[in-house]
Phi, psi and omega in degrees: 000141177286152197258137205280158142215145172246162183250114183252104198285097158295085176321286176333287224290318176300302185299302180300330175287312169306315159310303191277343167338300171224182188299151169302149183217155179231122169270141237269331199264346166234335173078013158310106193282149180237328206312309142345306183293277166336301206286325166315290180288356170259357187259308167285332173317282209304356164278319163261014155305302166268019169182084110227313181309323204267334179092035186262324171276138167268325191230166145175155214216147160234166185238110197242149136329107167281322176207208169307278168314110165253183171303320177313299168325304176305323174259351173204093190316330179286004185280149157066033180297319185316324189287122198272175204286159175300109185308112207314312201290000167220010151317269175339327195282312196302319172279357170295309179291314174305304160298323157326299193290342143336267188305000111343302172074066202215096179297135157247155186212130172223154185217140174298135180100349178249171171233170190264028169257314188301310174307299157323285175311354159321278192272342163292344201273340191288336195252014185249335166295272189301048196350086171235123159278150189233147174212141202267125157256099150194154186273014177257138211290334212300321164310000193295329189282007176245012175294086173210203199286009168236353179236115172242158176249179201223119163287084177321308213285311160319330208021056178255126162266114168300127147266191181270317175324309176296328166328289193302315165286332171267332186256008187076000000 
């Protein structure tokens, strides 16, 4: 038997990478932006292309942001004060995606009150009980602090697998 890994997809993140990605685009019969939409769903085909077909992923998941607002806001109001607002042209996209990933037959998860970092560091911890190894598909350093011998991250755009050495090398 092959040794499991599951792949935990920073949805959000996949999305907001997707969004700048291209241009803006629009379907032609509402005039509904898609460019998001597109760039999501070519981004997950070629992830599971390149680790799911060769039979090297066992699981995967994607993880979303449920909203703005965290347990975190209650403890400290300015977080993430910094952050500008959700561009209106990719509001619409998000329940567009969420069906992709439905058709796909792809679990997805989101929890009110969380962030997809929260989840995510979760299900490694969960899946590090059940020596299941985990790899973070995302490009955000912050997950870096969840890098160790059962968890590594997958940079899509880099196409770079992150170890705890690349950890180490970049922040010492």
């Amino acid at each position: 038997m092959s040794k499991k890994i599951i792949y935990l997809v920073d949805g959000s993140g996949y999305i907001f990478r997707a969004y700048h990605a291209l241009p803006p685009l629009y379907r032609k019969s509402d005039n509904t932006p898609t460019g998001a939409v597109l760039g999501f769903v070519n981004m997950l085909q070629k992830l599971i292309k390149d680790h799911f077909i060769n039979g090297e992923g066992s699981h995967l998941a994607l993880i979303f942001d449920k909203g703005s607002k965290t347990f975190r806001n209650k403890i400290f109001s300015d977080y993430k004060a910094n952050r500008g607002e959700t561009p209106e042209d990719l509001i619409p996209q998000f329940e567009i995606i969420r069906e992709c990933v439905d058709a796909f037959n792809i679990p997805q998860l989101e929890i009110e009150g969380y962030e997809a970092d929260d989840i995510i560091a979760t299900y490694c911890k969960l899946a590090e009980i059940q020596k299941i190894d985990s790899i973070i598909v995302s490009s955000d350093k912050d997950l870096m602090q969840l890098v160790n011998s059962n968890t590594q991250m997958y940079d899509a755009m880099k196409n770079k697998l992150i170890g705890v050495d690349q950890v180490r090398e970049k922040f010492g």
